[in-house]
N, C-alpha and C positions, 0 to 999 in steps of 0.2 A: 504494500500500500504506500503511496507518495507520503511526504512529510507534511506535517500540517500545513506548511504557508504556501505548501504548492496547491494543495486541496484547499485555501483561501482565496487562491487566485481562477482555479479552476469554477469553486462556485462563484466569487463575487464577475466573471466573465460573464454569467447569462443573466446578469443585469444591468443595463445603461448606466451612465456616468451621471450618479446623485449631482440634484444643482443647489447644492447647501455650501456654507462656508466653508466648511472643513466636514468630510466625507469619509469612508470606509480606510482606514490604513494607519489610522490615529488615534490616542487614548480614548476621548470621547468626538462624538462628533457636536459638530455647531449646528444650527438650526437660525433660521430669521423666521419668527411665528408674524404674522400678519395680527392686525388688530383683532380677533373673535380668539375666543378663550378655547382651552385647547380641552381636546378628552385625551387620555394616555389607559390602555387596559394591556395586561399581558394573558396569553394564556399558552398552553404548551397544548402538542400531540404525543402521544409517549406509548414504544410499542407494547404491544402487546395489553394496551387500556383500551388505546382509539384505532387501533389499528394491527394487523398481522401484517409481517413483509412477504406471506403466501400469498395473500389474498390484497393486498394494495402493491401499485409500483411506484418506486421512486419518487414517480413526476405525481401519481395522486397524494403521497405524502405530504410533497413540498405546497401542493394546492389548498390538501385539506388547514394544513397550521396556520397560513394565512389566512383563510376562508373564515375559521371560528373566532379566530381577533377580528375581521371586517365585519360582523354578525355584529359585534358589541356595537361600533360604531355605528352602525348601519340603528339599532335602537337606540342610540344618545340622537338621533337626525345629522350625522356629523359629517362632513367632505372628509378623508384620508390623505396624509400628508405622508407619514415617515414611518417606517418601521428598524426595529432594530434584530437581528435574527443569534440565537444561541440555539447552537446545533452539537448534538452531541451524538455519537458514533463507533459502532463498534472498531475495532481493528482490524477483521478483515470487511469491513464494508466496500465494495469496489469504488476506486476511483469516477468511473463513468457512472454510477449510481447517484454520487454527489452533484455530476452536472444534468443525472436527470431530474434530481429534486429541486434542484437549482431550477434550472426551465419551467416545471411545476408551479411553483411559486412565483417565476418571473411574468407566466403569463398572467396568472391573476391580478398581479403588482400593476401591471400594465393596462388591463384593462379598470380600473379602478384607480389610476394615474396616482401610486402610491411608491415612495421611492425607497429604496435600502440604504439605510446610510450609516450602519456599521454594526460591530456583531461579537460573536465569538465562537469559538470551535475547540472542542476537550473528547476526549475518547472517553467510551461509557459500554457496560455490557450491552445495553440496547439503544435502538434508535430515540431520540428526545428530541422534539423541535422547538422549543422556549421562543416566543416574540413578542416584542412588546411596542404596538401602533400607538402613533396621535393621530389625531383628526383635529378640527377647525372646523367652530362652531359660527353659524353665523346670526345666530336667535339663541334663546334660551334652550338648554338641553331640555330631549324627555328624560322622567326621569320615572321610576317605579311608585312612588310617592304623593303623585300630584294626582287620581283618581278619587272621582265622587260618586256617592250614591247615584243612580239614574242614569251615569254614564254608559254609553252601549258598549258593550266589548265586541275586535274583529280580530281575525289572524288572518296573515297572508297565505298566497299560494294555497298549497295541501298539506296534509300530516300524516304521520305515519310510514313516507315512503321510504327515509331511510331507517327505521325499524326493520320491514320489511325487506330491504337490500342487507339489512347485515343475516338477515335471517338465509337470504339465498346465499349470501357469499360463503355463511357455516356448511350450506346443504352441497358446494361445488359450483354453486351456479358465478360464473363470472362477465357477466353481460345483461342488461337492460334500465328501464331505466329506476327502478329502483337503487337495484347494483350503482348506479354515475350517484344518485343522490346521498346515498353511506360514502362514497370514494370523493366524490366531487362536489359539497355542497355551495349552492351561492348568495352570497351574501346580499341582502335586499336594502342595499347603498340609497338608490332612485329614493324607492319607497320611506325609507327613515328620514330623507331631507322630505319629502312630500308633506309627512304627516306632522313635523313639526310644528307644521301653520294651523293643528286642526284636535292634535291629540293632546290629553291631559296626563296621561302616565304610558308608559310600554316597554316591553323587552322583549330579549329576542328567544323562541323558544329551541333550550339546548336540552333537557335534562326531559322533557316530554312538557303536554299545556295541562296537564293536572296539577303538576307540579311546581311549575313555572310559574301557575297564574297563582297556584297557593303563595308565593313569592312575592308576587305583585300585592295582591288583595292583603298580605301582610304589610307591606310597608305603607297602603293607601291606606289601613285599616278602615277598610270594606268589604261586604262578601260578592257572591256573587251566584248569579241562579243561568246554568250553562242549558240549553237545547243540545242533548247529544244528537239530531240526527239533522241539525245544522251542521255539523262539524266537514269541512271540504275536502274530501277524499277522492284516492283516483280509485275507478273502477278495480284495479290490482289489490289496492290496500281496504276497499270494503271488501272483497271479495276471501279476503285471506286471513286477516283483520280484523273486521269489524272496527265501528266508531268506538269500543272500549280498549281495545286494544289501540287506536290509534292514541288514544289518549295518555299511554303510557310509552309511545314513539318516542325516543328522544335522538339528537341529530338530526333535527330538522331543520333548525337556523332559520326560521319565517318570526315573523314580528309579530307579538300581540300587543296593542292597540287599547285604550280606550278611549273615545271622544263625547265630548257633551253632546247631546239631542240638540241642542240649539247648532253645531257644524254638523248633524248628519250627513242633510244632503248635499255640504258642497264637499264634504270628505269623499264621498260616494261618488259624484260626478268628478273630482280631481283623480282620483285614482282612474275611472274610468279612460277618462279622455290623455292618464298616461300609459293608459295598459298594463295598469298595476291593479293585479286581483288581489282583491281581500273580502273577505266573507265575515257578515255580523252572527255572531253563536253564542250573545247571549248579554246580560246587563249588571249591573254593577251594585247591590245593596248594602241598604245600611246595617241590617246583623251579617255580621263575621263569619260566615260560613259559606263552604263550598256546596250547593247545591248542582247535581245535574238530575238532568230530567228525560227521559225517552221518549220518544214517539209516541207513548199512549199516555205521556204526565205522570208514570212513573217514576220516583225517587231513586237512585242510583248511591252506592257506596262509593265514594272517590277511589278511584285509583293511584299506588304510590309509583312516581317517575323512578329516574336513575336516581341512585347516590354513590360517587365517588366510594365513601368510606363503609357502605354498605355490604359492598361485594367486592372478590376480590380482582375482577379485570371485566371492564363494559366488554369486550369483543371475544370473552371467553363463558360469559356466562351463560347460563342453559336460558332457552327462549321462555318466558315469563306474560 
């Protein structure tokens, strides 16, 4: 295996020349923030939690790490500016594996117009991708907190699909489009500046929307009474799934939402007219509790998401 500063130069190659002060090669790097207050989150990929290197390549590793820090952003309403990457690796990891994870991540970077501007590289029994983005606010953040009673609750996109995809990747299956959603999640960037103008709390759902929203409805302290069979599934994930099961999906990186009745409909016609789907599944009250409801107004037991410290590997656990 090459020595480390060649394997820095190999991955910092599949990414454009940072236009910061001082840039990848030096103790820290410089930044010129613009007038709007910055968001900064880190979070890691780490094998064999978020990922197997049987069942992901490379280039989806290098996607998915950046994918789940743009996801945070992507809920604060924030533009993407900088990322910093701490890569860690085993020793016979191949050379050419580093510039496919490199390329992985550079594409995302690129389309998301988010720059590298410095890093770090350590040998490690398993794969770990540590990064830590800002973004650049140009309005006040969302924030988990700012939800009221009466407020409607939406999620983006679908749910469930990358449940679903990690379940096929367990069973051999390694293609469709479930499978790209466990591999390749995408961050809903557009949508998190869209809704700024309109939403009073949201985040992004990582852990499944049982769980997430119990999240949310804690720090608004508000409850909430859910329609499970609002919830926005694809034909694949009711079909395998069901809306209970999708409930406890997590890796789905879509945004939940909530906005006052008073911006319904210009939330509902903005999103349209940018061709951003989000779906209303349910409202926001004043006792503290997670209600869902079925198709016949039946009462439902919440379902528990992922928990890190729960179990001992998301991408090894038995399907639940």
């Amino acid at each position: 295996m090459p020595g480390e500063f060649d394997l820095i130069q190999r991955f910092l190659a599949c990414f454009p020349r940072a236009r910061v002060p001082v840039g990848p090669g030096d103790d820290c790097a410089v930044l010129a923030p613009s007038k709007g207050a910055l968001c900064v989150t880190t979070d890691a990929v780490v094998e064999d939690v978020h990922f197997t290197r049987a069942t992901f390549s490379a280039a989806d590793i290098g996607h998915k790490a950046l994918a789940v820090n743009l996801s945070d952003l992507a809920a604060m309403g924030a533009t993407p500016r900088w990322f910093v990457c701490a890569l860690a690796l085993p020793r016979d990891f191949p050379a050419r594996e580093v510039s496919a994870l490199g390329r992985g991540m550079a594409a995302l970077a690129k389309a998301h117009r988010i720059m590298l501007v410095g890093g770090n590289f350590t040998s490690a029994r398993e794969v770990s991708v540590t990064l830590t983005v800002t973004g650049e606010l140009s309005h006040a953040p969302i924030t988990r907190s700012g939800a009221r009673p009466g407020d409607l609750l939406y999620v983006s996109g679908t749910l469930g699909d990358a449940r679903l995809g990690l379940q096929h990747l367990q069973a051999g299956v390694r293609r469709g489009v479930a499978v790209k959603r466990q591999r390749r999640p995408e961050p809903r960037i557009a949508l998190g500046k869209l809704a700024a103008r309109f939403a009073s709390a949201g985040m992004d759902v990582s852990d499944g929307l049982a769980q997430d929203l119990g999240h949310l409805c804690a720090a608004s302290r508000v409850g909430v009474e859910l329609e499970l069979d609002r919830l926005p599934l694809s034909p694949a994930v009711r079909a395998a799934l069901g809306p209970e099961g999708a409930l406890r999906g997590g890796e789905d990186y879509e945004l939940l939402l909530a906005v006052p009745p008073s911006r319904m409909q210009a939330f509902e016609r903005a999103c349209a007219r940018a061709g951003q789907k989000v779906t209303r599944v349910g409202v926001l009250t004043q006792e503290q509790t997670l209600r869902i409801r079925d198709a016949g107004g039946h009462l439902l037991t919440p379902p528990v998401g992922f928990d890190h410290f729960a179990r001992s590997s998301r991408q090894s656990r038995p399907d639940d």
